[in-house]
BAFIKOL-593800 format. One record per residue: residue number from 1; residue in three letters; x, y, z of N, C-alpha, C in turn. Coordinates in nm, 3 decimals. Layout:
 num residuo      nx      ny      nz     cax     cay     caz      cx      cy      cz
 NUM     ala       X       Y       Z       X       Y       Z       X       Y       Z
...
***
This chain:
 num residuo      nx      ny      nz     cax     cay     caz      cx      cy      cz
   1     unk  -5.667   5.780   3.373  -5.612   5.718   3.488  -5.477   5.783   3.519
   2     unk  -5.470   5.851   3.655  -5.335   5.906   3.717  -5.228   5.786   3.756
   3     unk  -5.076   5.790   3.731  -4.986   5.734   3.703  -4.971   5.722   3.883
   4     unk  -4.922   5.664   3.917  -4.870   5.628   4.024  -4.695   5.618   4.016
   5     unk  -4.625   5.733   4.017  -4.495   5.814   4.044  -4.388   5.770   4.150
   6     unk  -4.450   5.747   4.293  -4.407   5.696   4.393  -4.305   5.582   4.365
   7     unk  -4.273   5.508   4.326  -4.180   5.428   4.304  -4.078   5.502   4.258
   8     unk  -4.104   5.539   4.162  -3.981   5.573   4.037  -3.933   5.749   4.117
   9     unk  -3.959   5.775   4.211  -3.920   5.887   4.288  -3.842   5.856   4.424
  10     unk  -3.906   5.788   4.486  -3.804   5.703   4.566  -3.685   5.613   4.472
  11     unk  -3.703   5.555   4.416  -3.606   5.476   4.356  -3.487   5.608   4.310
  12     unk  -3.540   5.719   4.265  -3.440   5.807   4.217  -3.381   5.887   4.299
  13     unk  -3.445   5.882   4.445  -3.394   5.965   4.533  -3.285   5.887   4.624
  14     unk  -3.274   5.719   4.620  -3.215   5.649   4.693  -3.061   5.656   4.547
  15     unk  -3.086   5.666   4.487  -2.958   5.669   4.404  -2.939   5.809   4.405
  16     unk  -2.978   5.905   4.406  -2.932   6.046   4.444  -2.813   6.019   4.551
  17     unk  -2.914   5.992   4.654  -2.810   6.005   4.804  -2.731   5.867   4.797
  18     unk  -2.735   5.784   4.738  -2.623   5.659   4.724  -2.489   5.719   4.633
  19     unk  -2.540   5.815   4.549  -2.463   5.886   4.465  -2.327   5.982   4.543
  20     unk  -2.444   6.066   4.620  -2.346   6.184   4.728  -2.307   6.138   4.835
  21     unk  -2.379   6.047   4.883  -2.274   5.923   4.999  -2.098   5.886   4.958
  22     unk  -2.113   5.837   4.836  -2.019   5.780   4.821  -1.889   5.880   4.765
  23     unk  -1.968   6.010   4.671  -1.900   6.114   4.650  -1.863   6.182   4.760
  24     unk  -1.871   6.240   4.858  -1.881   6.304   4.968  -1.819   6.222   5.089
  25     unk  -1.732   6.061   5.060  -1.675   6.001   5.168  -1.524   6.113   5.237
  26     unk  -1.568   6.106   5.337  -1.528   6.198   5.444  -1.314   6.134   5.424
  27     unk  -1.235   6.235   5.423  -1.125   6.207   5.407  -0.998   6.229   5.543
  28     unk  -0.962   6.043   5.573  -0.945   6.086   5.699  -0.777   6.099   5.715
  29     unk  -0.742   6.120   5.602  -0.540   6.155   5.537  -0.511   6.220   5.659
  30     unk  -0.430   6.201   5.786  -0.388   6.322   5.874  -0.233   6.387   5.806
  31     unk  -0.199   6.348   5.675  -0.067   6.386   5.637  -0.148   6.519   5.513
  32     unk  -0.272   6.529   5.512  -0.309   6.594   5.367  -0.234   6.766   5.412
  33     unk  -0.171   6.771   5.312  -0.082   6.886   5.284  -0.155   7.048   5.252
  34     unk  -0.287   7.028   5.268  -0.370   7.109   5.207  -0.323   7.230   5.204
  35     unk  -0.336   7.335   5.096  -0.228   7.451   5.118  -0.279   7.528   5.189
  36     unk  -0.471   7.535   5.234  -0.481   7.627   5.309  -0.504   7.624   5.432
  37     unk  -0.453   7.493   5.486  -0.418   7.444   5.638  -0.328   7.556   5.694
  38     unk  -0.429   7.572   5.808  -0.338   7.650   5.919  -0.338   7.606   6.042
  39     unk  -0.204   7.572   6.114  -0.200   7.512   6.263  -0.078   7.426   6.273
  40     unk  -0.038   7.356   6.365   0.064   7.279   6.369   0.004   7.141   6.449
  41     unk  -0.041   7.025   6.370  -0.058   6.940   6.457   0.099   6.826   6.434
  42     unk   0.089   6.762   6.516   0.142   6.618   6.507   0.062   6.497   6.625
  43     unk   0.129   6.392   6.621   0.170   6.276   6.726   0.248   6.255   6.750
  44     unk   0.270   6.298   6.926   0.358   6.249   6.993   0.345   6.177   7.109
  45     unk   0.431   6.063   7.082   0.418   5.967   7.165   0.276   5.867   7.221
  46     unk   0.257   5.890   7.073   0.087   5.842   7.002  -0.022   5.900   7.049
  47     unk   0.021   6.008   7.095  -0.067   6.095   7.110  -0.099   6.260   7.028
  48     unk  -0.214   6.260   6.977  -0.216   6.384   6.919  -0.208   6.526   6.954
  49     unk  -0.136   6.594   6.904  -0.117   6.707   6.976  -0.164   6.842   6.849
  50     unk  -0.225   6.953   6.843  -0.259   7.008   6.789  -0.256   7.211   6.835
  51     unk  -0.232   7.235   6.778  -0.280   7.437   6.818  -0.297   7.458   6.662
  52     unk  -0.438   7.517   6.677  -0.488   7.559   6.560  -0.480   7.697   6.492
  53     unk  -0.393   7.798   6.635  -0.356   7.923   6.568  -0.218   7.993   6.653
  54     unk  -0.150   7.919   6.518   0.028   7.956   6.566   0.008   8.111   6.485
  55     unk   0.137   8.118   6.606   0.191   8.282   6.505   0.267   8.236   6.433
  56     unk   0.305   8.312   6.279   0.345   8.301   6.223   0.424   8.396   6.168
  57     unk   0.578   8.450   6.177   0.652   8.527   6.168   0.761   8.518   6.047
  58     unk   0.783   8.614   5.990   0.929   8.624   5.916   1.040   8.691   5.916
  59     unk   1.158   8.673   5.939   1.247   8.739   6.036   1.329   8.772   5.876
  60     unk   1.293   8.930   5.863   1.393   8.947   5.723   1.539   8.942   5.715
  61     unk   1.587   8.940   5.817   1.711   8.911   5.867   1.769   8.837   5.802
  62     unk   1.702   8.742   5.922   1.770   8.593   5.878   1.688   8.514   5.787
  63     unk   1.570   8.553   5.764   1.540   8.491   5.597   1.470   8.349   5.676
  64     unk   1.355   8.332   5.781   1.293   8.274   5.833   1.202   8.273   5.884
  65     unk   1.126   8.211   5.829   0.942   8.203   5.896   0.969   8.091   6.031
  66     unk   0.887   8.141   6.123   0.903   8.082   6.275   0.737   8.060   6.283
  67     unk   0.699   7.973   6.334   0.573   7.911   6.390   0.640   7.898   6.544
  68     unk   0.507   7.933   6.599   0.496   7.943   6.771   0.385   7.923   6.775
  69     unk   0.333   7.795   6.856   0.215   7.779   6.916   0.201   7.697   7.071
  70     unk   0.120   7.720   7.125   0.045   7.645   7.237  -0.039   7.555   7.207
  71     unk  -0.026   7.480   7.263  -0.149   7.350   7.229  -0.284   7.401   7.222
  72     unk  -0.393   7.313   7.195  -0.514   7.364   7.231  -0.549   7.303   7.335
  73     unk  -0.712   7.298   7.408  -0.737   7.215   7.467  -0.734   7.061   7.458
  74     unk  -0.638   6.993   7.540  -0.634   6.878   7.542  -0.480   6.828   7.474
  75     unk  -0.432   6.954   7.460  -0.279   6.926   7.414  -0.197   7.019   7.464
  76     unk  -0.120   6.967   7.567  -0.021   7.033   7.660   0.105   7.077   7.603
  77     unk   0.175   7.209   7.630   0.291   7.180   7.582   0.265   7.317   7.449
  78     unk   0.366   7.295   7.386   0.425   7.422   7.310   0.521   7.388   7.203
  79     unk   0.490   7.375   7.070   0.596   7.381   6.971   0.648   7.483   6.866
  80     unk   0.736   7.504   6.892   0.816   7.627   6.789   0.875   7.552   6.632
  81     unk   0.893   7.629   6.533   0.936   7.563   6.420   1.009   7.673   6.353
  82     unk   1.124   7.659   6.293   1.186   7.742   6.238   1.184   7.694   6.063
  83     unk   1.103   7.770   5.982   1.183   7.750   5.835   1.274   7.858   5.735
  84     unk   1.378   7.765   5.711   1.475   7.816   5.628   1.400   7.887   5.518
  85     unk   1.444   8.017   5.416   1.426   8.110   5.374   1.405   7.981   5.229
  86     unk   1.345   7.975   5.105   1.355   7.906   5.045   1.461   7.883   4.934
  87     unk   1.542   7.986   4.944   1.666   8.014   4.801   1.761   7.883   4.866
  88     unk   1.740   7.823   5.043   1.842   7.757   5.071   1.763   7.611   5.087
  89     unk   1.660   7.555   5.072   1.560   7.479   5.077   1.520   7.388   4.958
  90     unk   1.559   7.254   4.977   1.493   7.150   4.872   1.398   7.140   4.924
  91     unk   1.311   7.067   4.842   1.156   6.965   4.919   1.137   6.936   5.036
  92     unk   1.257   6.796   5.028   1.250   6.716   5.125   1.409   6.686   5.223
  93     unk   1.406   6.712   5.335   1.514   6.741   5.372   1.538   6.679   5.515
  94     unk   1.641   6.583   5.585   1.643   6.520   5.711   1.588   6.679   5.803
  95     unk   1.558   6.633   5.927   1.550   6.705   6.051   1.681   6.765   6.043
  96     unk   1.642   6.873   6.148   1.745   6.970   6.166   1.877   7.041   6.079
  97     unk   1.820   7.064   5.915   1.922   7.149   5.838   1.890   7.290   5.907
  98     unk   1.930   7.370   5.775   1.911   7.489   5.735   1.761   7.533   5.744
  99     unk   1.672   7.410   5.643   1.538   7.447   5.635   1.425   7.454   5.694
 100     unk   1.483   7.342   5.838   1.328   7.368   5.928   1.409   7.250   6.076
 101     unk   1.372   7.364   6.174   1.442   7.292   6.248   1.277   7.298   6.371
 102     unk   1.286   7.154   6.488   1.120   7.175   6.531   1.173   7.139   6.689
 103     unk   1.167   7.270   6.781   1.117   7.223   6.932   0.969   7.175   6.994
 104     unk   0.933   7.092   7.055   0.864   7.106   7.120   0.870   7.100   7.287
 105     unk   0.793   7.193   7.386   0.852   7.165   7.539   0.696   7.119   7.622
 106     unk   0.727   7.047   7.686   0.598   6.940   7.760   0.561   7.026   7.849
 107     unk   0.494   7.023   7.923   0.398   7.133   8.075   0.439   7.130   8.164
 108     unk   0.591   7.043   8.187   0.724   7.040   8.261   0.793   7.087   8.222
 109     unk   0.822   7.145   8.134   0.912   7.257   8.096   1.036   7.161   7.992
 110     unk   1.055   7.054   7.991   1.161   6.957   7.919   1.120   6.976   7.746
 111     unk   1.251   7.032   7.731   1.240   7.063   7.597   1.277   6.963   7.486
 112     unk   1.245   6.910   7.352   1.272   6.825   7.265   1.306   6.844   7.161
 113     unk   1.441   6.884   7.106   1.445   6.912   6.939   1.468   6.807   6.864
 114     unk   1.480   6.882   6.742   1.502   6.792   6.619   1.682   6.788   6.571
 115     unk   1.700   6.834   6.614   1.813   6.924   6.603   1.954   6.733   6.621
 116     unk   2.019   6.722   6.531   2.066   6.627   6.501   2.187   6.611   6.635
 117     unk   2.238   6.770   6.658   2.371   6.722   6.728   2.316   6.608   6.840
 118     unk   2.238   6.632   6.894   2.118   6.565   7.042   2.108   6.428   6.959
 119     unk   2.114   6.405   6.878   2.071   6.267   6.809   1.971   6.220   6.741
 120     unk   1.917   6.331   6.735   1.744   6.345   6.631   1.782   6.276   6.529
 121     unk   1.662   6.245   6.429   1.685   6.185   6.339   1.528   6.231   6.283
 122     unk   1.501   6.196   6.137   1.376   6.213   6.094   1.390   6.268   5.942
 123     unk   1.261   6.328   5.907   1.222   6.346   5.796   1.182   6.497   5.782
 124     unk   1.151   6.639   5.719   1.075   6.694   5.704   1.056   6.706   5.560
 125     unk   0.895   6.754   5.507   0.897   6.815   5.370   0.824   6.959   5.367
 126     unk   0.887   7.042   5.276   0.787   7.159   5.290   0.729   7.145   5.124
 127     unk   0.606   7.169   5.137   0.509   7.198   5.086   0.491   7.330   4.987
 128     unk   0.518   7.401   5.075   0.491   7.539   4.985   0.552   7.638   5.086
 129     unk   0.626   7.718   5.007   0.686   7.895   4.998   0.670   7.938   4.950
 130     unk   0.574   8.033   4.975   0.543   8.101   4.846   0.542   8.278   4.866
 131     unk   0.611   8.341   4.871   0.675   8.487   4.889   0.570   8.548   4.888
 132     unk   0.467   8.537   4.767   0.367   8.663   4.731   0.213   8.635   4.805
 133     unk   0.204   8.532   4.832   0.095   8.506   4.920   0.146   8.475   5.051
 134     unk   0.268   8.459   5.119   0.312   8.455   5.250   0.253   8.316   5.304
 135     unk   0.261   8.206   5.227   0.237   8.121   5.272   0.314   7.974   5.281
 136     unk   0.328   7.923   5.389   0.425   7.847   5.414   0.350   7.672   5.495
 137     unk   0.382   7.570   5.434   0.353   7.454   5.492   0.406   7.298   5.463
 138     unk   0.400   7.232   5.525   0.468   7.141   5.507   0.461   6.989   5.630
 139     unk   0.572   6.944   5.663   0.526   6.815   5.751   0.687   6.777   5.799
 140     unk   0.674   6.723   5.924   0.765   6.633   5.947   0.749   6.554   6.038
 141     unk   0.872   6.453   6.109   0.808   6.340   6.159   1.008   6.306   6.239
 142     unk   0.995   6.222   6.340   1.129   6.181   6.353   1.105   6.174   6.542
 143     unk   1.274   6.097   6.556   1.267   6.111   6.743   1.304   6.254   6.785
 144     unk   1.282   6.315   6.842   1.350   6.436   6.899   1.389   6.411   7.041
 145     unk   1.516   6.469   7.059   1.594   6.445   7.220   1.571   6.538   7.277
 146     unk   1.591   6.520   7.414   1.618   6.641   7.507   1.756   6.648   7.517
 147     unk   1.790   6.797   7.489   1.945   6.854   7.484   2.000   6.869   7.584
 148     unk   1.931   6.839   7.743   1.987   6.835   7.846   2.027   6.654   7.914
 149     unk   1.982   6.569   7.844   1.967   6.449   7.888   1.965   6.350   7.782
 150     unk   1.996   6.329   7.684   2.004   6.238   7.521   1.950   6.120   7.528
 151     unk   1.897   6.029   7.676   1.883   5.985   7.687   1.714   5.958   7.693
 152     unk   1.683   6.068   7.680   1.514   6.115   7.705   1.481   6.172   7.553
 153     unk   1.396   6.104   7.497   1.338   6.117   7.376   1.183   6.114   7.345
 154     unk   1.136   6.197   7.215   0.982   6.164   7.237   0.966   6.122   7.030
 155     unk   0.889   6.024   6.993   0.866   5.997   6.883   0.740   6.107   6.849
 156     unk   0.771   6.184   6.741   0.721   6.272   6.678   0.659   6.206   6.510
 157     unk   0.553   6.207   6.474   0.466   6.126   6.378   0.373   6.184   6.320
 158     unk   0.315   6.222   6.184   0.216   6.280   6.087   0.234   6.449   6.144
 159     unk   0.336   6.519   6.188   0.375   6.670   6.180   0.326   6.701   6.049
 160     unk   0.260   6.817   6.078   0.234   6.883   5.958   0.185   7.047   6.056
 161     unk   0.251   7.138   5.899   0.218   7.299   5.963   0.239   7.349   5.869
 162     unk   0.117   7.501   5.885   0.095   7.592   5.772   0.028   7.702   5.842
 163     unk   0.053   7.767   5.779   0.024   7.971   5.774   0.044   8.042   5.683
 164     unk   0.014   8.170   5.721   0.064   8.243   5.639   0.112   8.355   5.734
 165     unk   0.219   8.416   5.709   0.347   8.532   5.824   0.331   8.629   5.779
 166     unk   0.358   8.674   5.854   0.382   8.841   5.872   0.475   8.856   5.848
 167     unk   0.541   9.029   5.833   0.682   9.024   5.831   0.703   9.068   5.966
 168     unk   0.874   9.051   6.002   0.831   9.110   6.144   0.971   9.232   6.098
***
């Protein structure tokens, strides 16, 4: 007499995929630091804004990696980021030091820094500098003003950016 299998194969295939369901839950962190993230997204003004392929430059000069990007579709506007060289760089550091200073300008041309004299305020952290792989990332978050008007501000929220530069 042939065994009748069917049970005990389904039964093992529903715990298979109950298994990789739950292993495989989709991770929805918009702060994850991942080192091999490349792009500059944030939220501003609760809205998400994203470009998924900034340039990424290092000015041997002055000892600074610069991110420049354009939005993508569906995100207007343009943000630049300057980071400090790392010999002058802690972790975690207010907006607008030495180590990372962040414009962004709207599809009106009104520009927004981080930049404290304007009255910014905020957070950034970098992530990683790392010289021999040219790779640079990190996050920040805070109000940024317009330097023509102090009175005009945009809340900036879950910033995060990474590449890897060139030299220039």
């Amino acid at each position: 007499m042939k065994r009748n299998t069917a049970p005990f194969t389904f039964l093992l295939a529903l715990f298979f995929l109950t298994f990789l369901y739950i292993g495989c839950k989709k991770n929805n962190d918009t702060q994850n630091t991942d080192s091999n993230f490349t792009g500059i997204t944030a939220t501003i003004n609760g809205k998400l804004w994203k470009c998924s392929k900034p340039v990424c430059t290092y000015d041997t000069i002055g000892g600074t990696v610069f991110f420049t990007g354009t939005g993508d579709a569906g995100s207007p506007g343009m943000m630049a980021l300057g980071v400090g060289d790392s010999a002058t760089i802690g972790l975690t550091q207010p907006l607008r030091t030495e180590a990372l200073e962040v414009q962004f300008t709207n599809t009106g041309g009104t520009m927004y820094a981080s930049d404290w004299f304007y009255g910014a305020y905020g957070s950034s952290t970098l992530t990683t500098m790392n010289k021999s792989t040219k790779r640079v990332s990190g996050t920040f978050s805070g109000v940024f003003f317009n330097p023509n008007n102090t009175q005009d501000s945009i809340t900036v929220a879950n910033g995060k950016f990474g590449g890897t530069y060139t030299k220039q």
